[in-house]
C-alpha positions as CSV (number, residue, x, y, z in Angstrom):
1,X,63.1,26.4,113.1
2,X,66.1,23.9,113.6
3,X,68.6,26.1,116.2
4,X,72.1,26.2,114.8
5,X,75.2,23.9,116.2
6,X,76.6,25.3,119.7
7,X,79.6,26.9,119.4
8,X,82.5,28.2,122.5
9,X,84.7,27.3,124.9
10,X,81.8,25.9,127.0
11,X,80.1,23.8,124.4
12,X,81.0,20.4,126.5
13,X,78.9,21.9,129.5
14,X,75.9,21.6,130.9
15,X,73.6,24.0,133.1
16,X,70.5,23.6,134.5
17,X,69.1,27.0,135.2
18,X,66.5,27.5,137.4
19,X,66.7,31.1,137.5
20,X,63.9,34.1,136.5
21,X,63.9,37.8,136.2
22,X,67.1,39.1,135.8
23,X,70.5,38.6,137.8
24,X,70.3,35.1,137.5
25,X,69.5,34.4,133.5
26,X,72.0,37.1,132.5
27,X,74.6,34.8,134.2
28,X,73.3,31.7,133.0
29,X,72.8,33.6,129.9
30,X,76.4,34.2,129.8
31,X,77.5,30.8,129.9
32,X,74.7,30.0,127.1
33,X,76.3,32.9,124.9
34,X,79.6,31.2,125.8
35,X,78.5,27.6,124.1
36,X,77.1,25.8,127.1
37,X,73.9,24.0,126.9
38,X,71.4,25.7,129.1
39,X,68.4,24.2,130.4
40,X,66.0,26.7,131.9
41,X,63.4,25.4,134.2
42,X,60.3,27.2,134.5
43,X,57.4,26.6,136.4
44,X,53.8,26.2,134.7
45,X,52.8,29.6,134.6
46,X,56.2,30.5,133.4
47,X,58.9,33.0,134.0
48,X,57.1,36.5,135.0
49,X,59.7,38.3,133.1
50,X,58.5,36.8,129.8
51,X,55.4,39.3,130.2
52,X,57.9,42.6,130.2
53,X,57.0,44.4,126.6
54,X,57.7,45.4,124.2
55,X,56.5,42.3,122.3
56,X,56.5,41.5,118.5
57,X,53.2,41.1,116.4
58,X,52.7,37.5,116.7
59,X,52.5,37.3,120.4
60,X,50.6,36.4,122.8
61,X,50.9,35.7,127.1
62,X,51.9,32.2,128.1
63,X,48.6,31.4,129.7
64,X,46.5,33.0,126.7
65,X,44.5,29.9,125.2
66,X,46.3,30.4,121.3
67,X,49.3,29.6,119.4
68,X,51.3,32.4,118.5
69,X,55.0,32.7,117.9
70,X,56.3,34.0,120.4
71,X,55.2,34.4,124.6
72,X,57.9,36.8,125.8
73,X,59.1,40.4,125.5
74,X,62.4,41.8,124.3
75,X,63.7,42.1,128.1
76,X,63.3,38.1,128.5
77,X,64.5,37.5,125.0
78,X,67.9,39.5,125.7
79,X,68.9,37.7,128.2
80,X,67.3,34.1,127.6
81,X,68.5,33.2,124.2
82,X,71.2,30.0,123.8
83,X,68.9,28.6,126.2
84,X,66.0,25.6,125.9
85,X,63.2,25.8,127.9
86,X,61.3,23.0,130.2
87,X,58.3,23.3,132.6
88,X,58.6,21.5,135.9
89,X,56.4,22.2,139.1
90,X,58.9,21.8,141.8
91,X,55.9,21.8,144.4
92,X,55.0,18.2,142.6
93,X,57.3,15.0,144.5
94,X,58.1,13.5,140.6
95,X,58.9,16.8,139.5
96,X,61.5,17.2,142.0
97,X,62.7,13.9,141.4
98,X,63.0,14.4,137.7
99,X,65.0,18.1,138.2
100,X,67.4,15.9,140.5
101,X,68.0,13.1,137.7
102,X,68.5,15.7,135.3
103,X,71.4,17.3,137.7
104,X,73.1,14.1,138.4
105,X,73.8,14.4,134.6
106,X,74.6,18.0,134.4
107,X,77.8,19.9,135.6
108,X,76.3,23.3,136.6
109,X,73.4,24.2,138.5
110,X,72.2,27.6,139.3
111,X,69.5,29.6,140.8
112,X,68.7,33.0,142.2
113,X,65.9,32.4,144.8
114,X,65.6,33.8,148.5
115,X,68.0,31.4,151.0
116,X,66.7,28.3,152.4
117,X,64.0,28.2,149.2
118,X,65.6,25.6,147.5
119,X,66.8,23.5,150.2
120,X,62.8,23.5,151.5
121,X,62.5,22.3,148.5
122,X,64.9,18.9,149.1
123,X,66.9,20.7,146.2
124,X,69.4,22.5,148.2
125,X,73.2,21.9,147.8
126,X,74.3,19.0,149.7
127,X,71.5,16.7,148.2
128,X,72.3,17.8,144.9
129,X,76.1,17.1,145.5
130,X,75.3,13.6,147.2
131,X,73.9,12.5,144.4
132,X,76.6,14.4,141.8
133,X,80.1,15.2,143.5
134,X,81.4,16.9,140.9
135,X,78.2,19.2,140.4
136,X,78.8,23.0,140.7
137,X,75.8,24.8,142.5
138,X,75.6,28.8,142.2
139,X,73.4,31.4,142.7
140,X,72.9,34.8,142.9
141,X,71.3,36.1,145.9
142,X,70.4,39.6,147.8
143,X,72.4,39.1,150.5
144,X,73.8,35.7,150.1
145,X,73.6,32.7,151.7
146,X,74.8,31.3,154.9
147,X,76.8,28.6,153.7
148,X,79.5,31.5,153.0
149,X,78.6,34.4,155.8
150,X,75.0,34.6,157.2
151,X,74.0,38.5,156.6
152,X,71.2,39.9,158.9
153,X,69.9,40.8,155.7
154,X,69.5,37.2,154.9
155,X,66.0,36.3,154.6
156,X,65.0,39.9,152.9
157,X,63.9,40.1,149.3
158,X,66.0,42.2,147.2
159,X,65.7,44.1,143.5
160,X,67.8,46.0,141.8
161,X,67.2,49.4,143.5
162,X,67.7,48.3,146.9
163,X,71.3,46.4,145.9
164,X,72.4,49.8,144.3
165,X,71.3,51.7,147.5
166,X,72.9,49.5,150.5
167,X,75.8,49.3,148.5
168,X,76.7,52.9,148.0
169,X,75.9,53.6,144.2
170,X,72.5,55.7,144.5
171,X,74.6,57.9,146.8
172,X,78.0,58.0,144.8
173,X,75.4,58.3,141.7
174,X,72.4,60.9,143.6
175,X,70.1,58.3,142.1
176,X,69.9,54.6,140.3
177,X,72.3,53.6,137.5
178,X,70.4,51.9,134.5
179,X,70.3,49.5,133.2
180,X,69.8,47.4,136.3
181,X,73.5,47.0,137.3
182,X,73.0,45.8,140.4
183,X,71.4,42.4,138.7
184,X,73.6,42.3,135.4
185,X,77.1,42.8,137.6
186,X,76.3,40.2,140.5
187,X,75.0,38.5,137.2
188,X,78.7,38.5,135.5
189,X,80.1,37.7,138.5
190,X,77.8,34.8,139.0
191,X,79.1,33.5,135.7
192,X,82.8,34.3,136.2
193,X,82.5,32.3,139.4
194,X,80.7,29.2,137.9
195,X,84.3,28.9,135.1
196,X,86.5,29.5,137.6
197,X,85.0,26.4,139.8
198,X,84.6,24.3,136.0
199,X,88.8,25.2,136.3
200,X,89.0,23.7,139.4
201,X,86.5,20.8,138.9
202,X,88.5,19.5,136.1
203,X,91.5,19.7,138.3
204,X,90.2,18.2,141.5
205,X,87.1,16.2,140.5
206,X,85.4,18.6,143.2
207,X,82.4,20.6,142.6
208,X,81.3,23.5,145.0
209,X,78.6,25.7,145.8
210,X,79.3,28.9,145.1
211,X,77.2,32.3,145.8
212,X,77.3,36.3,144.6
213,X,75.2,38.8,147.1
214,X,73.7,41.6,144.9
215,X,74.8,44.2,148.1
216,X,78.8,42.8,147.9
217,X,79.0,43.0,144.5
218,X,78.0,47.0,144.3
219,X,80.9,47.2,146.8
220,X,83.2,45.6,144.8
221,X,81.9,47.8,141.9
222,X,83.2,50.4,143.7
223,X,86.4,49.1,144.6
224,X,88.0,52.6,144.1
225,X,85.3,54.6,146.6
226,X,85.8,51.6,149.0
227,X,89.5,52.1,149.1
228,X,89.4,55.9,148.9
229,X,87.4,55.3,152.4
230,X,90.2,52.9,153.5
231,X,92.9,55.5,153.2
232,X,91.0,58.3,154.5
233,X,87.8,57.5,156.5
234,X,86.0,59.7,155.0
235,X,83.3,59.3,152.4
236,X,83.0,61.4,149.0
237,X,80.7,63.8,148.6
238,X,77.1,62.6,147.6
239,X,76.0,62.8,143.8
240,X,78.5,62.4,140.9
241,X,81.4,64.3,141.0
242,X,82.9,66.6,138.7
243,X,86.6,67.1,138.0
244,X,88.3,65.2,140.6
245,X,91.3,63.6,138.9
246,X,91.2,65.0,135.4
247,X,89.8,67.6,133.5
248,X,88.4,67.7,131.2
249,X,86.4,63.7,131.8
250,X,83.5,65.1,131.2
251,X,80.2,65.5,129.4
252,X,80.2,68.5,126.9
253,X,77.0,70.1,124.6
254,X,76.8,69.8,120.7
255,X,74.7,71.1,118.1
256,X,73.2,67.8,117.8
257,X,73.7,66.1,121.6
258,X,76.7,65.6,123.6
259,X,80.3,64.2,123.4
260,X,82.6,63.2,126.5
261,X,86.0,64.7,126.5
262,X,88.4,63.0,128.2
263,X,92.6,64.6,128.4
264,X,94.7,61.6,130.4
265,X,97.7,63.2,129.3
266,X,99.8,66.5,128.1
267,X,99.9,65.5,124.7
268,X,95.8,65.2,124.7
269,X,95.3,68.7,126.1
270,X,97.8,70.0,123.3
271,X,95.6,68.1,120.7
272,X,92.2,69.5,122.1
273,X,93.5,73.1,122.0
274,X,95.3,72.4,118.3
275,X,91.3,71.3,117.3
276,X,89.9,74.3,118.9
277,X,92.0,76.4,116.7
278,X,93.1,77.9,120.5
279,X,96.9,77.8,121.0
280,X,96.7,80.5,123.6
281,X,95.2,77.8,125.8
282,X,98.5,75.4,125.3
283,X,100.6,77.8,127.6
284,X,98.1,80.2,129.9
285,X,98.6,79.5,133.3
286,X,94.9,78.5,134.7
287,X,95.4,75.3,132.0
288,X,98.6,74.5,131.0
289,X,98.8,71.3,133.5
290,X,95.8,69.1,134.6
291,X,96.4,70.7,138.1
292,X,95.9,73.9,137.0
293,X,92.8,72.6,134.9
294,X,91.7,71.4,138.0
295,X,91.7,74.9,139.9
296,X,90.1,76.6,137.4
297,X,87.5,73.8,136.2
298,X,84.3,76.3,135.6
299,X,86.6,79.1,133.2
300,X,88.0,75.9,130.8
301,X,84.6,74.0,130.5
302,X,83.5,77.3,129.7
303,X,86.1,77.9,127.4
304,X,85.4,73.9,126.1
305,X,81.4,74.1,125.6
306,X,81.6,77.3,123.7
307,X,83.5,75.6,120.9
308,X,81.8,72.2,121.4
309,X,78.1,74.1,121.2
310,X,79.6,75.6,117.3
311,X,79.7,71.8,116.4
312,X,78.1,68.7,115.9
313,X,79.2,65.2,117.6
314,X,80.8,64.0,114.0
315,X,82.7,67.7,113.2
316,X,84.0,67.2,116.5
317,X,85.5,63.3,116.1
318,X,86.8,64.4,112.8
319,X,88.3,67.3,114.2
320,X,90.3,64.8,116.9
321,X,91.1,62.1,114.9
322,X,91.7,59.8,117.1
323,X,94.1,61.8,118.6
324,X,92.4,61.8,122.3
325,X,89.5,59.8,123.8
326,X,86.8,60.9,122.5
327,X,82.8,59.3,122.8
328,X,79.6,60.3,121.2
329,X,76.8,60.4,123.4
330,X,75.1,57.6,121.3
331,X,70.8,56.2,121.6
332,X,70.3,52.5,120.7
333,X,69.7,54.2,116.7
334,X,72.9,55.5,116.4
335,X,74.4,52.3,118.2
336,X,72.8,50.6,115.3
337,X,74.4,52.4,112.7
338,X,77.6,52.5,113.8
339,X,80.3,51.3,111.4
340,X,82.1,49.8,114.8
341,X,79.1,47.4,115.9
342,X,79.3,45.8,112.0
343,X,83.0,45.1,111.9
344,X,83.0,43.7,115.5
345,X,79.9,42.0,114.6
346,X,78.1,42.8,117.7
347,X,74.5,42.4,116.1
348,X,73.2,38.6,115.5
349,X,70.3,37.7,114.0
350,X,67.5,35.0,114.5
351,X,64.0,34.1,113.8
352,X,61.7,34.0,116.9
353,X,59.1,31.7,115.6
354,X,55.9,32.3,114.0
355,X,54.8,34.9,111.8
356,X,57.8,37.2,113.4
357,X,60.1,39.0,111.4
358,X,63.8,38.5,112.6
359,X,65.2,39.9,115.7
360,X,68.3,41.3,116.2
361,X,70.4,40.8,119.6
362,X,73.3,42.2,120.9
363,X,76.6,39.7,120.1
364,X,79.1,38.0,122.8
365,X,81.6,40.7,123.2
366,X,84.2,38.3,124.3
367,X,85.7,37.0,120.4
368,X,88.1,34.0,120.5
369,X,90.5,32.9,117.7
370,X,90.1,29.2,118.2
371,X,86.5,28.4,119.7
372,X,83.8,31.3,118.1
373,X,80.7,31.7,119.8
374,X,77.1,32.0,118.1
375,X,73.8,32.6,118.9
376,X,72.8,29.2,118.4
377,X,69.2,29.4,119.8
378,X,66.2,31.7,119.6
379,X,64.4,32.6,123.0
380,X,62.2,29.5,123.9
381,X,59.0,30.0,124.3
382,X,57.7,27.8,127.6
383,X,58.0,24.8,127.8
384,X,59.1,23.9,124.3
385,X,61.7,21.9,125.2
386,X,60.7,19.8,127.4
387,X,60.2,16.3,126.0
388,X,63.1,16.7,123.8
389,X,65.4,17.8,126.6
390,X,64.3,14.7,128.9
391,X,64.5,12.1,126.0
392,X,67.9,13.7,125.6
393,X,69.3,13.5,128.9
394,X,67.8,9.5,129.3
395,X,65.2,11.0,132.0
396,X,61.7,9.6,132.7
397,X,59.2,12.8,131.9
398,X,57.2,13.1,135.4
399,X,53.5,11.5,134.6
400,X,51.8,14.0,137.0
């Protein structure tokens, strides 16, 4: 299936993206959603995360000897769409020649590998930026590289669950947040970086290298906690924490669930009591003022989940109106059906290939007036790019 024209504020950029599993192609993924052309670069026997399920019907593992239409899971697709795909051994000498004449032609490079990988290689930075000045090298990495602050961390391997732990969230959390924010944050930041440097490229003529350590960017996730330490030297308490600022910001039962409650201000709390058909609770003394809330915390979610437990999620939103924040606990159904995810359109639709029905992918939240963004391309399966990407880019295909 012909993929549709690029559209975004990136659509005159190029990226070569030799990233796999996770923190790296949701970056590079971003900059895809955002209109760039992607290249991914993938070795023979493919990206591993292409084998993560669930699969559709006509599918079948990369290195399974049949055509089918597809040879990756939902996980890869999600985060490897906009993108073309290209198989290069970087082990092979005219492999490594052919990924370097590719850069000199591209304005963005990333990857996400261990530090001092891809300079072993003879693809490291400074060759990279011999060749092209004006090429912007980034990557995503554990503990990040020494060009910018040599960690003693630095030659570890590092996954989501050990990001999340060095950098304080399992504790401020009392176990791992989902869905892997310690590779889709450094991620973001990986891709906020890379059009930040594009700004200053276009200004200068310089291109950089740039790097994001999984472990700094769950600190700077927690920017709050990090300063609350700053002021006081001491650290919160472990586990999540009830009731520290506001109340009620909290998670309260339904007859069908749960729904967060959240009162910022007096007129909320006089809106949530109006709902709750309990006026009394405008003026007694253990809630009339969020301090007082706060003393008493156990008697008013008491007071809260007893009407909450009479309802169900919508009875309660209709009863609020609006009036206060207010947030069904939602699964990925009930995110499907939501009237809000149609008018923002944040559901696209594709065809994978083969004998696959459509798939359905989560939109670019980020909606410009003057240069929309599309989902252009379906997930590649391996390799399928390859000759059409080298023919594009004037490049000799490597004969061995």
């Amino acid at each position: 299936m012909k993929p549709l024209e690029r559209q975004g504020p990136l659509s005159d950029i190029t990226v070569i993206d030799c990233t796999r599993a996770l923190a790296g192609p949701y970056g590079a993924g971003l900059l895809g959603d955002l209109g760039a052309k992607v290249i991914k670069v993938e070795p023979p026997w493919g990206d591993g995360y292409r084998n993560t399920p669930p699969f559709l019907p006509d599918h079948a593992a990369p290195y399974e000897d049949r055509e089918a239409g597809t040879d990756f899971g939902a996980p890869f697709a999600a985060v490897n769409r906009n993108k073309r795909s290209i198989v290069l051994d970087l082990k092979k000498a005219s492999h490594k020649a052919a990924l370097l004449a590719l850069c000199d032609k591209a304005d963005v490079f990333v990857e996400n590998m261990r530090a001092g990988v891809m300079d072993d290689l003879g693809l490291g930075y400074e060759i990279m930026a011999e060749r092209n000045p004006g090429i912007i090298y980034a990557c995503v990495r554990g503990f990040g590289d020494p060009r910018t602050g040599s960690s003693p961390y630095v030659d570890w391997p590092c996954l989501d669950a050990a990001a999340q732990s060095f950098g304080g969230l399992v504790y401020a959390n009392d176990g791992l947040v989902t869905p892997a924010i310690a590779d889709i944050f450094p991620g973001t930041l990986m891709a906020l970086g890379v059009v930040s440097a594009i700004h200053h490229a276009r200004r200068t003529g310089e291109g950089q290298f740039l790097d994001v350590s999984m472990y700094d960017a769950m600190m700077a996730f927690q920017k709050s906690a990090v300063a609350q330490y700053g002021f006081t030297r001491k650290p919160n308490p472990p586990g999540l924490q009830r009731a520290m600022t506001l109340y009620p910001f909290d998670l309260f039962p339904t007859k069908d669930g749960r729904i967060a409650l959240a009162v910022a201000q007096p007129h909320h709390w006089d809106l949530l009591c109006a709902a709750m058909d309990r006026a009394d609770m405008m003026t007694d003394a253990r809630c009339v003022s969020n301090a007082e809330r706060l003393k008493n915390v156990d008697w008013v979610e008491d007071q809260i989940s007893g009407w909450t437990r009479s309802h169900t999620r919508a009875e309660i939103m209709a009863k609020l109106d609006g009036g206060i924040p207010v947030g069904p606990v939602q699964n990925m159904a009930d995110i499907y059906a939501d009237s809000h995810v149609e008018a923002r359109r944040m559901l696209e639709s594709i065809h994978p290939g083969g004998d696959n029905p459509d798939i359905q992918l989560a939109a670019n939240p980020i909606k410009f007036t003057s240069s929309p963004t599309n989902l252009h391309q379906a997930p590649p399966k391996l390799g399928a790019h390859t000759e059409e990407v080298f023919a594009e880019f004037g490049v000799d295909l490597p004969i061995d």
